[in-house]
Backbone bond lengths (Angstrom), bond angles and torsions (degrees), N, CA, C in turn:
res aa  C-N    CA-C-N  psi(-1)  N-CA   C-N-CA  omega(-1)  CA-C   N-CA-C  phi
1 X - - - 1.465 - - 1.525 108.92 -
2 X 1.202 111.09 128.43 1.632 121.71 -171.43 1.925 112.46 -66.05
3 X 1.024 116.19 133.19 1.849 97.15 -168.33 1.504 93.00 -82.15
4 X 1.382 88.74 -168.42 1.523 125.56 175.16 1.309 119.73 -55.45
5 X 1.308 117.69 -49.10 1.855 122.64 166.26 0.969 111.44 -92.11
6 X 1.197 146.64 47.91 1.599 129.04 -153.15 1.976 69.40 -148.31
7 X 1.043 108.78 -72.16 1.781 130.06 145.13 1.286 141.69 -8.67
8 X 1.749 101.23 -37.17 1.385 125.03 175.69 1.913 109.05 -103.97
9 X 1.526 97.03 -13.29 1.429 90.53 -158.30 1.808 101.52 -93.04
10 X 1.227 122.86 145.12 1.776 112.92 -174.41 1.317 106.63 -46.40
11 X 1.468 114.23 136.11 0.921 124.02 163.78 1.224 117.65 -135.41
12 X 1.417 138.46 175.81 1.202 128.73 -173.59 1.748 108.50 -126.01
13 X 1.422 124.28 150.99 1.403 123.26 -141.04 1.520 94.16 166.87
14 X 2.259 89.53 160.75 0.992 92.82 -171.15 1.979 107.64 -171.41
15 X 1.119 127.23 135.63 1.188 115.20 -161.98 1.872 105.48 -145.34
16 X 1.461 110.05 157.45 1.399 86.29 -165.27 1.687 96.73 -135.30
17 X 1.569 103.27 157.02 2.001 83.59 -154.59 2.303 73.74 -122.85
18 X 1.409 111.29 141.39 1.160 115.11 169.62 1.842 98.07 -127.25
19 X 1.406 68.40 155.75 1.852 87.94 -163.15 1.710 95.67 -96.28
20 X 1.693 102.79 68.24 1.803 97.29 -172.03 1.731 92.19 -174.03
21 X 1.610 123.02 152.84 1.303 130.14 -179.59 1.407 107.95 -60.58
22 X 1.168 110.51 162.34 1.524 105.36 -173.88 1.650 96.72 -73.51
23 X 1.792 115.50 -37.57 1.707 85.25 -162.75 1.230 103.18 -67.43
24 X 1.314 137.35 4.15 1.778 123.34 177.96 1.353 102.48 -86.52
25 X 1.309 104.71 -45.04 1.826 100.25 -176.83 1.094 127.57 -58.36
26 X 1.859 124.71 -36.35 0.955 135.02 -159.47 1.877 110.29 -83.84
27 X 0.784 103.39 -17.37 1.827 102.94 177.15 1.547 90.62 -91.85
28 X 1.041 131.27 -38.94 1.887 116.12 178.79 1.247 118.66 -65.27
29 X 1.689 123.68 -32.71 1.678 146.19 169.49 1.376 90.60 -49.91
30 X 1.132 156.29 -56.25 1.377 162.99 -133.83 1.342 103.23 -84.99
31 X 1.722 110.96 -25.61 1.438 103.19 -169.93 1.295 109.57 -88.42
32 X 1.364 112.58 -18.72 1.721 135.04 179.21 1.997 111.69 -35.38
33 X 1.922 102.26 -22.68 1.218 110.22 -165.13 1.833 115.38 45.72
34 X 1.541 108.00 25.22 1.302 108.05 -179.54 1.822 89.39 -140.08
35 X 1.418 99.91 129.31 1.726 123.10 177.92 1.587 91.04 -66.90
36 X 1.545 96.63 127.67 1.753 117.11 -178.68 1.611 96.28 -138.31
37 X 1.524 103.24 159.85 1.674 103.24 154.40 1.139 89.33 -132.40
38 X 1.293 105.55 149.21 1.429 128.53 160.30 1.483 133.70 -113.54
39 X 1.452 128.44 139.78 1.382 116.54 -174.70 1.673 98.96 -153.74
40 X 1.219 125.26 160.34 1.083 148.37 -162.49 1.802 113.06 -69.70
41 X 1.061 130.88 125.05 1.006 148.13 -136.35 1.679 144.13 -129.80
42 X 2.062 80.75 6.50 1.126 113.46 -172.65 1.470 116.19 97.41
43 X 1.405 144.12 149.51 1.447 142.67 177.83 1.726 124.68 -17.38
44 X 1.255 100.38 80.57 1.526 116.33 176.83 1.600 125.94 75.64
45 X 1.863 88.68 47.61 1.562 99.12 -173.41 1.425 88.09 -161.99
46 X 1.629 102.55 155.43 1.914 132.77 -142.94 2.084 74.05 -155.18
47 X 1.622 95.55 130.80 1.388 117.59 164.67 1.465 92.36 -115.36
48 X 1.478 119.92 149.57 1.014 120.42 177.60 1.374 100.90 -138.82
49 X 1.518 126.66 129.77 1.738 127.42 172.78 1.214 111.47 -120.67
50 X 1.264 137.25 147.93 1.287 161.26 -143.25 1.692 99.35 -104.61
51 X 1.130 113.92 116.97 1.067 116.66 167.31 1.701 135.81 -75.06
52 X 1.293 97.76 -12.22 1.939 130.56 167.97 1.068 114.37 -127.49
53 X 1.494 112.50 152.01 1.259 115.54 -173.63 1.577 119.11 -112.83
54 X 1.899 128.34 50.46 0.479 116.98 -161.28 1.916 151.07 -48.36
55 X 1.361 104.97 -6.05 1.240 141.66 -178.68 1.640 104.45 -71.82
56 X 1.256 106.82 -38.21 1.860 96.08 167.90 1.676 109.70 -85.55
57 X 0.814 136.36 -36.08 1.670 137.89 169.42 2.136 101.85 -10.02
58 X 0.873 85.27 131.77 1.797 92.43 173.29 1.383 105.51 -41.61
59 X 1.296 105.31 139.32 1.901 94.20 177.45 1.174 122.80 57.13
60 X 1.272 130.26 -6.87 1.530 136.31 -164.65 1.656 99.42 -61.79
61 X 1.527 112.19 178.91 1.432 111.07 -172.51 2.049 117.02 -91.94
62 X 0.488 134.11 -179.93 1.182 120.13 177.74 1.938 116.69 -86.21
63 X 0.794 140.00 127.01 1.512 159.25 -141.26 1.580 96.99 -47.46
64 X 1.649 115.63 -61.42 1.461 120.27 177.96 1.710 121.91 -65.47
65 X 1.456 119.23 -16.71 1.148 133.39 132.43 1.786 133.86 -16.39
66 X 1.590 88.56 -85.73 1.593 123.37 -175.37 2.120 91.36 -62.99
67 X 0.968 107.08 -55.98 1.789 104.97 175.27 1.446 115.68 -36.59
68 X 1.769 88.42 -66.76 1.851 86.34 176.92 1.338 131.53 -69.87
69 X 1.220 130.65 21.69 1.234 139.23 155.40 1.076 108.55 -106.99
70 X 1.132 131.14 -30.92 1.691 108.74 175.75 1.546 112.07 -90.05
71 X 1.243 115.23 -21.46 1.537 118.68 152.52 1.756 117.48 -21.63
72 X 1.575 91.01 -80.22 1.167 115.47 -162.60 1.529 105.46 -66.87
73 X 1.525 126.71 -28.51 1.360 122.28 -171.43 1.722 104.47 -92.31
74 X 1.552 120.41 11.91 1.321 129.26 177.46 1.510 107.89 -100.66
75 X 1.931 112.01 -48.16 1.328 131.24 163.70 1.506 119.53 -41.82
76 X 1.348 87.99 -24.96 1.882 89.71 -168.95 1.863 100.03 -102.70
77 X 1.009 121.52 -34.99 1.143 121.75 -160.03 1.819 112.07 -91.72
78 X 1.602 109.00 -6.29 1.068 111.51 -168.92 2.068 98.70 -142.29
79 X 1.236 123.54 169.15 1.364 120.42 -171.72 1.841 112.25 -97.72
80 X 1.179 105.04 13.60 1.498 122.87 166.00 1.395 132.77 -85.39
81 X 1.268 120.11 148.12 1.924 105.09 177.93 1.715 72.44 -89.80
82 X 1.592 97.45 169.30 1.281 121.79 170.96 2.094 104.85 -119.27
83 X 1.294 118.07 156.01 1.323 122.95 -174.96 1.269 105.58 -107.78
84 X 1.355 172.62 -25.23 1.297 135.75 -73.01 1.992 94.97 -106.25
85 X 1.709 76.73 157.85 1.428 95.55 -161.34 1.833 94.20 -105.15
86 X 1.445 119.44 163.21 1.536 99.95 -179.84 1.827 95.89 -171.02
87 X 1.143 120.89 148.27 1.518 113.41 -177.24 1.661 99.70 -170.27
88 X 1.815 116.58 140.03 1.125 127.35 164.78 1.164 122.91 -140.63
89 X 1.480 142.37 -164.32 1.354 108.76 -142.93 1.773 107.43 -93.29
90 X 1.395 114.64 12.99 1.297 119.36 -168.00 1.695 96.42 -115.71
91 X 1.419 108.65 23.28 2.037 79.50 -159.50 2.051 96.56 159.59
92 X 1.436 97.22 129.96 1.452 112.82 179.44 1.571 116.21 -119.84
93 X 1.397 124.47 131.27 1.230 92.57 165.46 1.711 107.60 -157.97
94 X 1.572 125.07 -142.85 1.048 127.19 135.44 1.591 141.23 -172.76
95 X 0.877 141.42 -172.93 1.504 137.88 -139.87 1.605 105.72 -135.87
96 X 0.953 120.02 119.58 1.697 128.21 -161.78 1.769 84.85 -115.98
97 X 1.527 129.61 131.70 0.982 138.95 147.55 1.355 118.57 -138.44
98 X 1.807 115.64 160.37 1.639 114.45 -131.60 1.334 90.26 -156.46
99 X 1.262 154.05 60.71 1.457 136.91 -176.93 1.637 120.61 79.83
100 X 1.561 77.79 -101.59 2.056 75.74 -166.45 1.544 91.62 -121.01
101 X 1.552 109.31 -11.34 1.541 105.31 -173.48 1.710 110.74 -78.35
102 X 1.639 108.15 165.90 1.401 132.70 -165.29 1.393 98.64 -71.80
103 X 1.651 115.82 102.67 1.389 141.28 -177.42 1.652 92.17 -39.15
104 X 1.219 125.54 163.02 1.390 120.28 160.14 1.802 112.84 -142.32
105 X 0.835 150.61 147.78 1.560 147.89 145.42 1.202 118.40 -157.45
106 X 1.216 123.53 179.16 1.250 158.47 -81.61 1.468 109.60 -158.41
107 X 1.503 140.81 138.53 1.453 141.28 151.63 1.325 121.20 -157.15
108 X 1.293 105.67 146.99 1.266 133.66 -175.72 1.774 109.87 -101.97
109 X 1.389 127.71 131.37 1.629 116.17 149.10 1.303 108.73 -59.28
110 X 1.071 110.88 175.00 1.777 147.45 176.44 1.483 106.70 -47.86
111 X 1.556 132.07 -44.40 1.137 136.13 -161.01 1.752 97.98 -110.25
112 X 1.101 121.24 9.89 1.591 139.92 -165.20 1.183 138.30 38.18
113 X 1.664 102.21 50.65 1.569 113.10 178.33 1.391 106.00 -81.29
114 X 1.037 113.30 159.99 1.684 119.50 -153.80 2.015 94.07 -112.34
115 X 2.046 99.11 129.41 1.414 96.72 -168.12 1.323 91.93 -113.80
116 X 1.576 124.15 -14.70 1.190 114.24 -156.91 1.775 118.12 -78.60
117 X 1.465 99.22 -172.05 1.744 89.26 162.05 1.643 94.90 -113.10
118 X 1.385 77.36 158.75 1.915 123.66 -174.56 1.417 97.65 -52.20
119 X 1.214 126.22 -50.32 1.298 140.76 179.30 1.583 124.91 -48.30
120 X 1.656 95.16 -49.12 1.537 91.77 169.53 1.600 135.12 -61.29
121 X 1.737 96.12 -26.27 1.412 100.25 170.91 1.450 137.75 -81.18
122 X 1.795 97.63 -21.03 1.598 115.47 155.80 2.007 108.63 -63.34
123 X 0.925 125.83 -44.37 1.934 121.16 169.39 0.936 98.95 -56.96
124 X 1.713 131.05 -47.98 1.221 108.29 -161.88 1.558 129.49 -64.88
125 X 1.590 102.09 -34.10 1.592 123.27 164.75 1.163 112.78 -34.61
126 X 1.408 98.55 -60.18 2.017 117.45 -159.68 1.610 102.48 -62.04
127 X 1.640 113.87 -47.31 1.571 108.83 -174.42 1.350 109.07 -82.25
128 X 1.615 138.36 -21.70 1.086 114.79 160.28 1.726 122.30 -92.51
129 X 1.003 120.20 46.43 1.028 108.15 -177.80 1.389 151.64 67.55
130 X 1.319 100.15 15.18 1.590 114.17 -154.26 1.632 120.59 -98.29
131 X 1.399 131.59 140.93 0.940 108.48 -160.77 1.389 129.19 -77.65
132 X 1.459 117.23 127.85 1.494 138.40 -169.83 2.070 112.09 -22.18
133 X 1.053 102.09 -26.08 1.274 112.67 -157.01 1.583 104.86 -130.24
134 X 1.239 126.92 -107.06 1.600 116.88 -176.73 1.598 111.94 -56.64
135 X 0.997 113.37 4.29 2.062 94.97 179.66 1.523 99.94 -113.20
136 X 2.053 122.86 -25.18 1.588 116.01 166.20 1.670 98.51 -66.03
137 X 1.233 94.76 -33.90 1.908 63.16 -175.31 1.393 134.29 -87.34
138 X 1.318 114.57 6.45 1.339 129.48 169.70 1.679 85.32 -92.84
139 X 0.890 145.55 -45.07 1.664 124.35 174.12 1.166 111.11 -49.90
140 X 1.627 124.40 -47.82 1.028 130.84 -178.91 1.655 124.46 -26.92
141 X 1.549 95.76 -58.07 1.451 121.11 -179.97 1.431 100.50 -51.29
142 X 1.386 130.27 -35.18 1.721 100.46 -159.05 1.986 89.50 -101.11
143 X 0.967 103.80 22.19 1.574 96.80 165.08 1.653 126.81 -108.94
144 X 1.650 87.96 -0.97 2.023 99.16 170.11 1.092 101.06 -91.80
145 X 1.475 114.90 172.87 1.463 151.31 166.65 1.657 95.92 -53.35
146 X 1.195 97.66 128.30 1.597 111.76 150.76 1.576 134.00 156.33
147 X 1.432 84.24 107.31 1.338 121.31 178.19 1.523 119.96 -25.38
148 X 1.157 119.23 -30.97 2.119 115.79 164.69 1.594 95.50 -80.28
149 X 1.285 135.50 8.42 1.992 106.92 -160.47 1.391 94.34 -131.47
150 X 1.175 135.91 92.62 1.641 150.17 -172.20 1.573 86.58 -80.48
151 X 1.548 104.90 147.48 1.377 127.79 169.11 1.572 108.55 -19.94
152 X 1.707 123.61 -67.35 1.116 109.24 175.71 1.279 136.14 -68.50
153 X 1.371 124.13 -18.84 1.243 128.00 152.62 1.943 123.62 -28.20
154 X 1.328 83.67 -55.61 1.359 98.28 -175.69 1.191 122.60 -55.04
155 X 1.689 108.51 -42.21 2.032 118.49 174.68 1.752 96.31 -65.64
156 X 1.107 123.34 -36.76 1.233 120.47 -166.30 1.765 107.06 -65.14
157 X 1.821 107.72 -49.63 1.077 121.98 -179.12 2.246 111.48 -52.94
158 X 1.123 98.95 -37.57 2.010 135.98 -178.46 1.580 75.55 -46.26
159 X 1.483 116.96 -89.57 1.273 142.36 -142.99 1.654 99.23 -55.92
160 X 1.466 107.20 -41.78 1.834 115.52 -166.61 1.901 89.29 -57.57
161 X 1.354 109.63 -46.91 1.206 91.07 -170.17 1.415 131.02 -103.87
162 X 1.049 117.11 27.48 1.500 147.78 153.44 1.656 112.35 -67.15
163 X 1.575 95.99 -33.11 1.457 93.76 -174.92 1.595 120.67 -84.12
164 X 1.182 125.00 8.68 1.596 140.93 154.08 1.236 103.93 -69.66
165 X 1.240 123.16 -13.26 1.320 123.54 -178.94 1.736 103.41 -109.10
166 X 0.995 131.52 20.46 1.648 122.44 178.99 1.619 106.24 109.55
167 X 1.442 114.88 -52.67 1.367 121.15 -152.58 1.773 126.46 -75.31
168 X 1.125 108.75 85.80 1.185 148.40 174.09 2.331 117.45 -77.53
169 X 1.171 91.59 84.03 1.576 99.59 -168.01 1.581 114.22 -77.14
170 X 1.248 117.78 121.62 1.690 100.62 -172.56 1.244 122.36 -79.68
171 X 1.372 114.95 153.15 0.935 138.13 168.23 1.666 122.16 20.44
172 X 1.103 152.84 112.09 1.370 141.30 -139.12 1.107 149.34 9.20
173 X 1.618 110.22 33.17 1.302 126.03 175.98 1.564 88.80 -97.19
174 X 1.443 120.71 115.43 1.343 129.64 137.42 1.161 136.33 -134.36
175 X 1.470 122.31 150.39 1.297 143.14 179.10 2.081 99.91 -27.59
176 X 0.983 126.52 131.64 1.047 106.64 -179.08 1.450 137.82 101.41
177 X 1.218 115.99 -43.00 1.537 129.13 169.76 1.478 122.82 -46.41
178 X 1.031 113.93 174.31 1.538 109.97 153.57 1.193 142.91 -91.65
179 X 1.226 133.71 115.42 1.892 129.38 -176.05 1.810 101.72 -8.04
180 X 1.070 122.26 -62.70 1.666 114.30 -163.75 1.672 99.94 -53.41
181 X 1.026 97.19 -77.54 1.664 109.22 -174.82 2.153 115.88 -46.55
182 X 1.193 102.78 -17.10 1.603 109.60 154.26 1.332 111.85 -94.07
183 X 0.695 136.70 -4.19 1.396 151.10 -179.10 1.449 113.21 -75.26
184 X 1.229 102.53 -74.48 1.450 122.99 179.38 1.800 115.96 -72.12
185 X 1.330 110.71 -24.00 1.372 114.27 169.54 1.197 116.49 -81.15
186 X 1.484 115.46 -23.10 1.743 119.90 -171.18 1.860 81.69 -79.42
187 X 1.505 123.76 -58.59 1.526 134.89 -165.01 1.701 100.55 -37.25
188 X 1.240 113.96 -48.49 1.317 131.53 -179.76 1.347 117.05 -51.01
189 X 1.856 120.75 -57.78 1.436 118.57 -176.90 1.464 99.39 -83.55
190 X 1.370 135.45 -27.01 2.106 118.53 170.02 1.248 103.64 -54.46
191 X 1.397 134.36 -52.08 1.059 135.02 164.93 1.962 125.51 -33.94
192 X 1.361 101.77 -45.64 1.086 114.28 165.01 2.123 123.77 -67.38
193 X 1.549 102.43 19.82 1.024 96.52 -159.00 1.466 147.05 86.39
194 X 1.162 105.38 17.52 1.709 115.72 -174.95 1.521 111.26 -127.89
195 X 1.132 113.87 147.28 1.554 109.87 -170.39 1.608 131.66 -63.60
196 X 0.846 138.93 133.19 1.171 149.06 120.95 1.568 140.77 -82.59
197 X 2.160 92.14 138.83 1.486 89.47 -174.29 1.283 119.68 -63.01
198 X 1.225 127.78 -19.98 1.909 119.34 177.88 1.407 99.74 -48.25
199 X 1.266 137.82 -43.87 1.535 121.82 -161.41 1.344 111.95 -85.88
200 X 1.512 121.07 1.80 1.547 123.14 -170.11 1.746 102.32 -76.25
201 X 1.298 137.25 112.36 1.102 138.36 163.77 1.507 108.97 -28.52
202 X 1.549 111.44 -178.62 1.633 114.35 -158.71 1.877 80.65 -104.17
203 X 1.498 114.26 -54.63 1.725 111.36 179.82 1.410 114.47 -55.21
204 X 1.016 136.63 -23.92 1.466 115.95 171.72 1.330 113.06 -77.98
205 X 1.467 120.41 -42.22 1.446 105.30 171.74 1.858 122.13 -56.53
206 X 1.420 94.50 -37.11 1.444 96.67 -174.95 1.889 111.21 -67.12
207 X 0.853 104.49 -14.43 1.614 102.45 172.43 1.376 120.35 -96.33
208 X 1.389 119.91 -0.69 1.282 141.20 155.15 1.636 103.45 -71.82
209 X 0.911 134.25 -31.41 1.590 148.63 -135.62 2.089 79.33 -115.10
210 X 1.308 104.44 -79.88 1.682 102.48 172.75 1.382 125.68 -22.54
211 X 1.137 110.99 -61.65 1.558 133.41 170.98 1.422 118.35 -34.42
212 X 1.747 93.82 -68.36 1.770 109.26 163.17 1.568 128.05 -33.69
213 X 1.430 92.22 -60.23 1.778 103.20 -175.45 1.215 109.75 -59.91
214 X 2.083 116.38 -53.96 0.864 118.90 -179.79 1.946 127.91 -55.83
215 X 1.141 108.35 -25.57 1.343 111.22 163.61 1.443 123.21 -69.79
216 X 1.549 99.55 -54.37 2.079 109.17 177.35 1.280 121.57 -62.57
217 X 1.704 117.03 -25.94 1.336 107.56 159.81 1.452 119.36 -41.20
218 X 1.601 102.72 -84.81 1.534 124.11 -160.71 1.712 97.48 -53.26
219 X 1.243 129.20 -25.82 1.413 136.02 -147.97 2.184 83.48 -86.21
220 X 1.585 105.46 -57.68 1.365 82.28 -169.06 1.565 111.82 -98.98
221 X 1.155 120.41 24.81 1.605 118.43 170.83 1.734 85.77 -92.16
222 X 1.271 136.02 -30.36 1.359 116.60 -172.44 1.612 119.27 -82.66
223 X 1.593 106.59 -17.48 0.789 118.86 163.57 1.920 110.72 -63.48
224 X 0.737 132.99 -51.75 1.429 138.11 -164.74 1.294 92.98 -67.00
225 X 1.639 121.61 -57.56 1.439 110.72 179.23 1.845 128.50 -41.29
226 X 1.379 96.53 -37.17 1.606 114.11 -171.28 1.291 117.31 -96.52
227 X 1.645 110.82 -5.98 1.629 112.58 175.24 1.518 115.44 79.41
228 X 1.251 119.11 32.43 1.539 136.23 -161.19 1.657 106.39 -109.69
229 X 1.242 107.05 75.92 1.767 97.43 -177.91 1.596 121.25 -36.28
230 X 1.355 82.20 -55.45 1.840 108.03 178.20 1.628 111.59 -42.43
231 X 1.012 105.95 -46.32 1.488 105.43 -167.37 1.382 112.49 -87.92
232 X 1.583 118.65 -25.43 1.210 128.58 172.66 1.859 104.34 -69.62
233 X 1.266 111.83 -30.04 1.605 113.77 172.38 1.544 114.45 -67.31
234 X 1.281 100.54 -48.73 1.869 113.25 -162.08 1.475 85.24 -65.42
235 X 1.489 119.50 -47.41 1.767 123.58 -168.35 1.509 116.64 -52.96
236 X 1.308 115.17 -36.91 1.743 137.31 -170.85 1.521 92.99 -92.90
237 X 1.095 130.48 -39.93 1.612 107.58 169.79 1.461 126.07 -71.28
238 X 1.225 105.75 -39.37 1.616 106.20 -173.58 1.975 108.54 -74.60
239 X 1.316 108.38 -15.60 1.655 122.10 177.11 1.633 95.79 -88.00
240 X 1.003 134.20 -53.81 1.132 118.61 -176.96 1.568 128.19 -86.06
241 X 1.411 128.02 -13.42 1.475 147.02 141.37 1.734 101.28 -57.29
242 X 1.485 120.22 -44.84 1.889 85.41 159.45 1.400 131.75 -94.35
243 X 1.492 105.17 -7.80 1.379 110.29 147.49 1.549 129.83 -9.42
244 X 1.303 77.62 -92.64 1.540 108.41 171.30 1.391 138.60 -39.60
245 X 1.429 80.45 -40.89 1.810 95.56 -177.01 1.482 103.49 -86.56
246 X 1.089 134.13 -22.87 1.168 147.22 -173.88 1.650 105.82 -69.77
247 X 1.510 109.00 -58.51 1.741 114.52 156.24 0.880 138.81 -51.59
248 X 1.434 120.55 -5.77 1.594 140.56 162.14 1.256 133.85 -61.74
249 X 1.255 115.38 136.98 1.815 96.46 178.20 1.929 103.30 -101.18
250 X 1.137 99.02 143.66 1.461 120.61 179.17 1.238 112.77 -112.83
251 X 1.770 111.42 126.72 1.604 111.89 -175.98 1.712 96.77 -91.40
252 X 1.430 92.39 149.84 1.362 123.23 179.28 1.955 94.43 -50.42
253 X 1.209 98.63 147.67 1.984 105.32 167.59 1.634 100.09 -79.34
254 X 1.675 85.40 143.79 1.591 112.65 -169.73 1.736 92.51 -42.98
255 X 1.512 101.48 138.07 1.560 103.41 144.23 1.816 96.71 99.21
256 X 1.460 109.77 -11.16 1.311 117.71 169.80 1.270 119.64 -65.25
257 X 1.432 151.58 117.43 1.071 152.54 178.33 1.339 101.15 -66.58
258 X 1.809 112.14 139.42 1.697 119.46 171.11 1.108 135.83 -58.01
């Protein structure tokens, strides 16, 4: 168990909030080819934490990087925007993805001066739903100056007002922490009964994967017929995201004999 300063001291991390039940989320997490658990997140929301940390790997990409791709390959593969939240010891921020549209977010430095644009936090409102008026302007707030609200403050402050919206994070999952200590708190609420992708069989994902191709085919050959860049793009992602997943190996659900 990770201590108290170990906890306090910067670390770098990262967690991703989908606007969907875990059992929907959790067979799409699978396609991530990156080990996640997932658990329930309060009224119509799935936190999802990374079970690796691919962002330290030699050369690896930088953390807010590695997010927005798995953001975006969750956004696309499922009918939810995805949030993900992400922070290291130079820098906080996060990553709004929406379908097929141009992910957008947000960052803060370490001491929580605000780098982003104003703009991203007005999209962010609009795609989750939030209300036009008292919930932008509580966004508003974490995009001024101020000297008590350090980078993590701010995801924490993100999250407070997310929760007008349902989203309720359990029990020691916070913005900020360290991978171990999210780790073990996410381990805690599956335990408590909430899903995780380890137990999702290899055929349910793969018929998620069917679905995909079978749509992105016909989607971008019609595109080509009609002169539709767009659709010929959206068509080649969703065919090759079940591609992929389809080439994957999927472990049997816990408790399955070999």
């Amino acid at each position: 168990m990770p201590s108290a300063a170990e906890n306090a001291a910067p670390v770098t991390g990262a967690l991703l909030l989908c606007r969907g039940t875990p059992d929907t989320v959790a067979p799409v997490a699978r396609l991530l080819r990156e080990p996640m658990r997932a658990a329930a997140a309060g009224e119509g929301w799935t936190v999802l934490v990374p079970e690796g940390a691919p962002w330290r790997e030699t050369g690896g990409d930088p953390v807010e990087r590695v997010v927005t791709g798995w953001a975006g390959a969750l956004a696309v593969g499922g009918p939810w925007p995805v949030l993900a939240l992400w922070w290291d010891p130079g820098h906080s921020g996060f990553v709004l993805a929406s379908g097929f549209r141009r992910p957008v977010g947000y960052e803060w430095l370490a001491g929580g001066t605000p780098v982003g644009e104003d703009e991203a936090v007005r999209t962010v409102a609009l795609r989750l739903g939030l209300d036009p008026v008292l919930d932008l302007q509580a966004l508003d707030v974490l995009t001024r100056g101020d000297s008590d609200a350090d980078a993590r403050a701010r995801l924490i402050g993100l999250v407070a007002v997310l929760a007008r919206t349902g989203l309720v994070l359990p029990p020691g999952v916070t913005p900020g922490a360290s991978m171990p200590v999210l780790r073990v708190a996410l381990r805690a609420a599956v335990g408590e009964g909430d899903a995780d992708p380890g137990t999702w069989w290899g055929p349910v994902v793969r018929a998620l994967c069917v679905v995909q191709v079978g749509l992105g085919v016909p989607m971008a050959l019609w595109g080509v017929h009609r002169r539709r860049p767009a659709l010929v793009l959206a068509g080649g992602l969703l065919a090759t995201t079940g591609t992929v997943g389809l080439r994957a190996r999927f472990p049997a659900p816990l408790g399955t004999p070999p």
